[in-house]
N, C-alpha and C positions, 0 to 999 in steps of 0.2 A: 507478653506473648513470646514464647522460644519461637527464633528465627536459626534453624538447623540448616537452611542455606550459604548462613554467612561461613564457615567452614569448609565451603565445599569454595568459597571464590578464589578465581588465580590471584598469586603474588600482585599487590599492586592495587586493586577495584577496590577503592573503600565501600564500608556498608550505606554512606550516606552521601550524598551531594548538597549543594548548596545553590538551592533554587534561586536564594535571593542576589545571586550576583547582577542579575539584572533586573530594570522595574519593566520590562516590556520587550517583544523579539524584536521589534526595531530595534530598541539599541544593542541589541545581539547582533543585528544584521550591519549597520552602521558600523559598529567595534570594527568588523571582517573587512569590510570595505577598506577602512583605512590602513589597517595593517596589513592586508595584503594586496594594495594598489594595482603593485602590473604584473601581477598574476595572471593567467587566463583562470576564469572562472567557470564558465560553460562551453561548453563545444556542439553544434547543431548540425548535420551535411558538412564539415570539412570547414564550419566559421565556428569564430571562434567570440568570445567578449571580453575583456578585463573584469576587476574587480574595483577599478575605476569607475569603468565605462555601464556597471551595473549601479555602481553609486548615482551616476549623473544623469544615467534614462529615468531609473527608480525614482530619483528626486523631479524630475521634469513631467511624469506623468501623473505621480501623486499631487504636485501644485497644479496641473490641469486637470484633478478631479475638484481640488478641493475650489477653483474658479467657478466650477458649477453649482457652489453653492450648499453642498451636501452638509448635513451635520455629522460631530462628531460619534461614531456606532453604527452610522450609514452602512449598509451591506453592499459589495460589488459582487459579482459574479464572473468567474473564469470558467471561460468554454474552450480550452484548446487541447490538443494531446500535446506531448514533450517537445516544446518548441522552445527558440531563446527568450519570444516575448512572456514566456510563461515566467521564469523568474521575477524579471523584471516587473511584471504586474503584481507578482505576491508584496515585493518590498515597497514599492505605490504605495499600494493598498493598505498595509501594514503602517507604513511611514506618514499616509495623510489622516490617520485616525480614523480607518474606518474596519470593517470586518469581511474578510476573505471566505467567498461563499465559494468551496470547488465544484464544478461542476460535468458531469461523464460527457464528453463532445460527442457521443455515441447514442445517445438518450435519445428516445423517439419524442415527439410535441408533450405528449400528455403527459411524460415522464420532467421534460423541460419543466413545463408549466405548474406543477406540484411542488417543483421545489421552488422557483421563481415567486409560486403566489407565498408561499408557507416562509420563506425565508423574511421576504419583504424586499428583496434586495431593489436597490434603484438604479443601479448602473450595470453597465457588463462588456467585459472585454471578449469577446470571441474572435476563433478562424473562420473566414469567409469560406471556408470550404463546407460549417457550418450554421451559417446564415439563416438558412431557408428554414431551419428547423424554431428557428428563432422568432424569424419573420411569421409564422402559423401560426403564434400564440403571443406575442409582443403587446399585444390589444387589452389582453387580458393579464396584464399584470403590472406593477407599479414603475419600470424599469422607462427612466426617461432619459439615460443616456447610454449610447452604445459607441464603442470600442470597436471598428473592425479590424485582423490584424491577417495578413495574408503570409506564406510562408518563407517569401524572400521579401519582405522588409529590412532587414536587419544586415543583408548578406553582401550589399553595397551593388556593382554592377553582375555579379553572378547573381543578387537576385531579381534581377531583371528573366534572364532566363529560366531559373527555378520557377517563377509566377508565371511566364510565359508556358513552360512546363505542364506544370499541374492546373492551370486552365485549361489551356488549349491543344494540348496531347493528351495528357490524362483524363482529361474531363471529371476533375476531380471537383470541382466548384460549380454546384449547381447552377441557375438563376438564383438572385434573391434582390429584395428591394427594401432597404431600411430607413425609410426618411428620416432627416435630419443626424442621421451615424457620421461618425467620423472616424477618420483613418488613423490607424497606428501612427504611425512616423507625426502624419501631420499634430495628433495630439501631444505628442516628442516635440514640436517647433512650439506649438503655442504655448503648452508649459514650459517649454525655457524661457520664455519672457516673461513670464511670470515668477515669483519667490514662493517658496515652501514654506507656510506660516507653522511654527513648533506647537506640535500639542502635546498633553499630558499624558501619558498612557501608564496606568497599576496595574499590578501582577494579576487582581483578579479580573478586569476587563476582556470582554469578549474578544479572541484574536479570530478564530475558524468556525464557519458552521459547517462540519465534516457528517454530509450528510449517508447515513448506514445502508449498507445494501440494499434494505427495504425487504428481505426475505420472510420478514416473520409479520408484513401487511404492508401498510404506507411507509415509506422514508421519513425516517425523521432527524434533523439535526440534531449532533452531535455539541454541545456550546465546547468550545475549546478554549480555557483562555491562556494568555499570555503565559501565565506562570506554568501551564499543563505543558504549553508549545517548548519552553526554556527548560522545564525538568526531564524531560522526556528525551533534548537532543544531548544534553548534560548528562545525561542516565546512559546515554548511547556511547557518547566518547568517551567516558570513563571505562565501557567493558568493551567497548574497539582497542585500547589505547595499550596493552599488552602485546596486540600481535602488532601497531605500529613499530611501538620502542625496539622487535625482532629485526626493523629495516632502518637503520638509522643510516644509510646510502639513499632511501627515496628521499628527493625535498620535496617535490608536490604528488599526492595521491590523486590516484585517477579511479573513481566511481563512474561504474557504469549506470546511469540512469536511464534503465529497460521498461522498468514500472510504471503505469502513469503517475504525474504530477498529483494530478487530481486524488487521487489515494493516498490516505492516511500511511501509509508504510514508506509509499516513497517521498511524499510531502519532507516528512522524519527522517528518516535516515538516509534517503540519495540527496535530497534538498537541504534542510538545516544544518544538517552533519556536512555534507560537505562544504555551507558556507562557511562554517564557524570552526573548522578547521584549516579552510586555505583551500581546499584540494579542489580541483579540477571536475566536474560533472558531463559527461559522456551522454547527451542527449539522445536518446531512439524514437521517434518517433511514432513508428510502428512499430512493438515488437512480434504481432503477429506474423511479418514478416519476414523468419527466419534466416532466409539468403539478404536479405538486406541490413538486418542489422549484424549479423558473419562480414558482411563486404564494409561496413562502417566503421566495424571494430578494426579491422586487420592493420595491423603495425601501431597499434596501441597499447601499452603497458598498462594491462588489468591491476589493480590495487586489490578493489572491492566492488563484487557483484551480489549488492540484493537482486532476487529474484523469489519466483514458486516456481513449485515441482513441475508444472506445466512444461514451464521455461526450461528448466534444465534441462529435462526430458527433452523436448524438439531440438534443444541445440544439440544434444549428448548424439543424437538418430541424424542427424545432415554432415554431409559426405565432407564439408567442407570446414568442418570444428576445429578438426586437428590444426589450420591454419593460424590462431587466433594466438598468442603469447600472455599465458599465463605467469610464463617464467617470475613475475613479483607479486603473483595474486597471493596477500594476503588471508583475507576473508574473504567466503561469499555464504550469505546470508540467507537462511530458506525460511518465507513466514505465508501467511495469507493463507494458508491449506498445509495439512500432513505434509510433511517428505516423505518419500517413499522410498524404504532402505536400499529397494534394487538401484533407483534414479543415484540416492547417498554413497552407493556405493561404485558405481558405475563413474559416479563425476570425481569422486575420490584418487582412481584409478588413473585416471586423464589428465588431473592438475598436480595433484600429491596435495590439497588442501580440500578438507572435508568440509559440505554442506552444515553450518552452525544452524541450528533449525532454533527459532524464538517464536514469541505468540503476543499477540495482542489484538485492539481491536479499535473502530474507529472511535469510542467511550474512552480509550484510557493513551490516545496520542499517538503511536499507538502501542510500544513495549511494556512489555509486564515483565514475561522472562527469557531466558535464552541461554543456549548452552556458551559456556566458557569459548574465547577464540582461541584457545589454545588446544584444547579437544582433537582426537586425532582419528577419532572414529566415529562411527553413527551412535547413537546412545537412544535412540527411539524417544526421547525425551523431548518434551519444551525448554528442558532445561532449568532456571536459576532464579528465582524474583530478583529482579536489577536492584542495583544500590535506591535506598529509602523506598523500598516496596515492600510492601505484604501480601502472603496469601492466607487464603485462610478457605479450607475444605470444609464446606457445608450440607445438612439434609434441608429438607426441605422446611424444615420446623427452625431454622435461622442454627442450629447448633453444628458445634464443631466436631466431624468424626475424626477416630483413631487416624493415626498416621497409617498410609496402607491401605487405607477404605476409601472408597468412590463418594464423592460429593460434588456441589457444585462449586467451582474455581469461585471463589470473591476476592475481589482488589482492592486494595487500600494503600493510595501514594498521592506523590503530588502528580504525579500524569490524568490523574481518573476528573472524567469531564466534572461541568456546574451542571451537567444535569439535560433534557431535552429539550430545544429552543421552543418556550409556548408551549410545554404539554408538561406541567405540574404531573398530573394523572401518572404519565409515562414514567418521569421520573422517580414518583415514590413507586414504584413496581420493582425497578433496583436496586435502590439504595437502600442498603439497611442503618436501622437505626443509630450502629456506631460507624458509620462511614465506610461500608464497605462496599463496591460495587459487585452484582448478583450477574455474572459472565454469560450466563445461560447454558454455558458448558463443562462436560460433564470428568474429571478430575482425580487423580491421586497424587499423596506428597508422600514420600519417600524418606528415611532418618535421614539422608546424605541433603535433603532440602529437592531436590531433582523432582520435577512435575510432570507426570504424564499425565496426555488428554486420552481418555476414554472416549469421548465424541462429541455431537451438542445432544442436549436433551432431545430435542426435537426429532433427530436424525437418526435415533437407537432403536433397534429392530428387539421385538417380543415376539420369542418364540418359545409357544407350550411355559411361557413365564419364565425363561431366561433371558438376558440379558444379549444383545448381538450389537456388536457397535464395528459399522461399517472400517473403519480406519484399518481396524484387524484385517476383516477380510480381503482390503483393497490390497494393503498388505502384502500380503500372501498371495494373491492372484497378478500382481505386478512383479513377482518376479517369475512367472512361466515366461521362457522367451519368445513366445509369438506376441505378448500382449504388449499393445503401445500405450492405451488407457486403459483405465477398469473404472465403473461408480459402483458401489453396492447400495439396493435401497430394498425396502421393507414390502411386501404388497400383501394383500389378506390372502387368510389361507383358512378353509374351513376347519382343516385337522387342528393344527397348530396357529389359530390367529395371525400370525402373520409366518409368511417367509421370506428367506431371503435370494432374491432377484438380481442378479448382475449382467452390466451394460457395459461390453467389452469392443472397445477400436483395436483392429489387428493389427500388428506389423508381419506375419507372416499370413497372409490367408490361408496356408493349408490348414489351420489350426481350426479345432474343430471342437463339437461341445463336449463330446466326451474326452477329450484331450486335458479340457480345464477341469470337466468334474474329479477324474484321477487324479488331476493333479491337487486338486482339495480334497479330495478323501486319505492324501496321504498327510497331508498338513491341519487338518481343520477337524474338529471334534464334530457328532451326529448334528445337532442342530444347527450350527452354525454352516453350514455347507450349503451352497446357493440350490434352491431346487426349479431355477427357470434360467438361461443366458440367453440375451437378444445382442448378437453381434451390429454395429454401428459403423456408420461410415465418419464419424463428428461424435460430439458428446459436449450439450451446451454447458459453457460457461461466464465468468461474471467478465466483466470489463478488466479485471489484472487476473482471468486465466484458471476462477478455480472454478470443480467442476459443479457443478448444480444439481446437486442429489434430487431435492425437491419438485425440480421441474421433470426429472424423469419418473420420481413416484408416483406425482400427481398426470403424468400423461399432455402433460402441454409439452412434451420435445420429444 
C-alpha cells in the first residue's frame, strides 16, 4: 500500500515506532517515575505533586486494592473531573493489574449504571461531590468497594479549607451515604502498610475501557490495551518532539490539562505524554469555567494546550486572555471537533502559534492523524496518518477510492482498539477483514498524504441529492462577526428532502436573520445555503465541549 503521507512529514518523525519498548503502561509509567523523581508532575488549585510522590501514592493505593482481594483484569472505575487524585488512581489501577474504567463525573444515575452494569467494574474511586449519583444505583451493580476522594485531600492544611469551601460555601457536595466507602487518604495509610505484590502485565492485555459518546445508541467500551495505550503516546511524542528540539532553553514543559481526564484525547496526550516526557500537567478542573481557569493559568509558562474549538473560542471572547503568557507556547493542539478557521485564525493572531488540528477517536487511543507542529497556518485539514498508521479511503463495498474521492476514513495501526468490550456483533460491524478499522466518518486523501474530514456519515445533509456536510457550512457562518456558535443540521423539507437549518449563539445581538442569509448567499452555492436560523442562547454540547448536532436535529435541545 503507497503511504504518500510519509513525504509530506517534518525533518525528524520517523514513519515507524517501536511499540515494543515496553510490555505494559505501568512500566511506561514506573520508567517516568524514576527518572524524573523531583520533578513536579501535576499541578491542581496552586498544589502541586512530585514524580516521586505520584510513584508512592500510585503504589500505596494499588496494594490497597489489591488487599481487597480483586483479581487480576478486575475493572475500577474513575468518577472525578481534573483533580490530583485522578492520576494517581490511573497508575493504581494500572500498577495493581487491573483495568481503568473512565468514567464522565457528570453522567446522570442511568447514564452511571449502564456503564458500571456493562463494564463489570468492582471497585470505584469517586469525588464526594459526586456521591449521590453513585449512591442511586450502587445496588444495582457489581461494585463492592468504593474510593471516596474529596477536593482538598491532597492539599495538606489548605485543604482543610478548600473542603471547608466547597461543602459548606459552595454547596458543592450534595448529601450522600455509601456504607462501608472509604476515604482517599485513608486508603493512602492502609496501603502503605501493605506491599505491592508484581504482576505480569502483555502488550495485548486490556489496560482502558474508554467508553464512546454513545451518540449513535448505547455506550459502549472501547477495549484499549496496553500496547494501543504505549503506541499511541509514542506516536505522540515522536510528532510533538520537532517543535520541542525548537526550545532547548525549556527543561520541564508545561501542558495545560483543560480536557477531562476521563477523555480519551486527554487521558493521551495531556496524561501519558506528559508523564512520559517529564513535563509538568496544569490541572483545570473546570474548564467551563472560563474566568477561572484565565485566573489558574496566569503566571504560567504555556508549553502545550490540547484543547476544542469550544475552548479556544470562549477563551479567544473573555476580556481577560491577553493576560495569560504564551511567550513559550509551543503547540496547541485542536481535536475532539472541526476547528473553525475563524477561531485558527483568531488564536493564531494572539499567540503567533497556530491551532495543529489532528483527529482520532475513543477506537483508536485516540490519534490517527494530525497536522505537522511545525505548520504555520490553518490548512483545513486533519492532517497526516501518525508514524506506523494507515489510512485507507473507502465505499461502502469495503473498496479503495481514487485519491481525491470521499470515502470512509479506515484505520490501521497499533493504536486501533481489540474491539468492543462483550459485543462481538459491534465489533465485526467495524472491522474489516484485513484489519482495518471502519471510522464512520466521511473522508478525502490528498497526493501530499493530507486528510480532510468531509463530516460523519450520519451528520450529512441531502439536499435534492447533493451532498451538504455541515463542517462547510459551520465554516462559513463562524466567521460573520456577530456569531459566537453556529451547528448546521439537516431537517425534512418537502421540496428538496432535506434542508439545511442553522443554530446560531450571538455574540452581537443586533445580528439578524437576514444579515447571515447575505452573508451565505455571498459564500455558499444555491443548495447549500441554510433555509431556516433559530438564534440560541446555549447550544448543547458533550462533556469536552463539542457541539451536538444530533440533539438539535432530533428536537431534544
Amino acid at each position: 500500500m503507497e503511504k504518500p503521507w510519509l513525504k509530506s512529514y517534518p525533518a525528524g518523525v520517523p514513519a515507524e515506532i517501536d511499540a515494543s519498548a515496553y510490555r505494559s503502561v505501568s512500566e511506561l509509567l514506573v520508567d517516568s517515575f524514576r527518572a524524573n523523581r523531583d520533578r513536579r508532575a501535576f499541578m491542581c488549585m496552586g498544589q502541586s505533586i512530585t514524580y516521586a510522590e505520584l510513584d508512592a501514592m500510585s503504589r500505596k493505593l494499588a496494594a490497597w486494592f489489591q488487599k481487597r482481594g480483586m483479581k487480576p483484569g478486575a475493572r475500577v472505575a474513575l468518577m472525578m473531573p481534573n483533580v490530583l487524585q485522578y492520576p494517581i488512581a490511573i497508575a493504581a489501577v494500572l500498577r495493581a493489574g487491573y483495568i481503568v474504567v473512565n468514567v464522565n463525573p457528570l453522567y446522570t444515575p442511568r447514564e452511571l449504571e449502564h456503564q458500571l452494569k456493562d463494564s463489570g467494574a468492582e471497585a470505584i474511586v469517586i469525588l464526594e461531590n459526586f456521591a449521590g449519583t453513585l449512591q442511586a444505583v450502587v445496588a444495582n451493580t457489581a461494585i463492592k468497594h468504593v474510593v471516596v476522594a474529596a477536593m482538598g485531600d491532597l492539599m495538606g492544611l489548605k485543604g482543610l479549607l478548600v473542603n471547608f469551601v466547597v461543602r459548606s460555601v459552595k454547596k458543592m457536595v450534595p448529601e450522600w451515604n455509601l456504607p462501608g466507602s472509604v476515604r482517599f487518604n485513608d486508603a493512602l495509610s492502609e496501603g502503605g502498610r501493605a506491599t505491592l505484590q508484581p504482576v505480569t502485565q502483555n502488550p495485548d492485555d486490556v489496560a482502558f475501557l474508554q467508553y464512546t459518546g454513545g451518540t449513535t445508541g448505547v455506550a459502549k467500551g472501547a477495549t484499549l490495551t496496553h500496547r494501543n495505550l504505549i503506541a499511541n503516546t509514542l506516536q505522540s511524542e515522536v510528532w510533538l518532539d520537532p517543535a520541542r528540539k525548537r526550545r532547548p532553553d525549556i527543561d520541564q514543559f508545561v501542558c495545560v490539562v483543560a480536557l477531562p481526564l476521563y477523555h480519551i484525547f486527554a487521558l493521551t496526550v495531556c496524561g501519558m505524554l506528559t508523564i512520559r516526557t517529564g513535563g509538568l500537567g496544569v490541572l483545570i478542573p473546570n474548564p467551563r469555567d472560563i474566568a477561572g481557569t484565565i485566573k489558574e493559568l496566569k503566571g504560567i509558562p504555556i508549553n502545550t494546550f490540547p484543547a476544542v474549538n469550544t475552548l479556544y473560542n470562549a477563551l479567544l471572547n473573555h476580556p481577560d486572555f491577553s493576560k495569560l503568557d504564551f511567550s513559550k507556547l509551543i503547540a496547541a493542539n485542536g481535536g475532539g471537533m472541526a476547528v473553525q478557521e475563524a477561531v485558527a485564525k483568531r488564536w493564531f493572531a494572539a499567540t503567533g502559534v497556530p491551532i495543529v488540528e489532528g483527529y482520532g477517536l475513543s477506537e483508536t487511543s485516540p490519534c490517527v492523524t494530525c497536522n505537522p507542529v511545525t505548520a504555520t497556518e490553518y490548512t483545513g485539514t486533519i492532517g497526516l496518518p501518525m508514524p506506523s498508521t494507515e489510512i485507507s479511503i473507502r465505499d461502502d463495498d469495503n473498496n479503495e477510492v481514487p485519491l481525491g474521492q470521499p470515502g470512509e476514513i479506515c484505520i490501521r495501526g497499533p493504536q486501533v482498539m481489540a474491539g468492543y468490550w462483550n459485543r462481538p456483533d459491534e465489533t465485526a460491524k467495524v472491522m474489516t477483514a484485513d484489519g482495518f478499522f471502519r471510522s464512520g466518518d466521511v473522508g478525502v486523501l490528498d497526493e501530499r498524504g493530507y486528510v480532510k474530514i468531509v463530516d460523519r456519515k450520519k451528520d450529512m445533509i441531502l439536499v435534492s441529492g447533493f451532498n451538504v456536510y455541515p463542517n462547510e457550512i459551520e465554516d462559513v457562518v463562524a466567521m460573520l462577526p456577530g456569531v459566537f456558535e453556529v451547528a448546521a443540521v439537516g431537517v425534512k423539507d418537502q421540496t428538496s428532502g432535506e434542508a439545511v437549518k442553522l443554530f446560531i449563539v450571538r455574540k452581537d445581538l443586533s445580528l439578524t436573520e437576514a444579515d447571515v442569509i447575505a452573508f451565505c448567499k455571498e459564500r455558499l452555492t444555491g443548495y447549500k445555503r441554510p433555509r431556516m436560523i433559530e438564534f440560541r442562547s446555549e447550544l448543547p454540547k458533550s462533556n469536552v465541549g463539542k457541539i451536538l448536532r444530533r440533539e438539535l436535529r432530533d428536537g431534544r435541545a
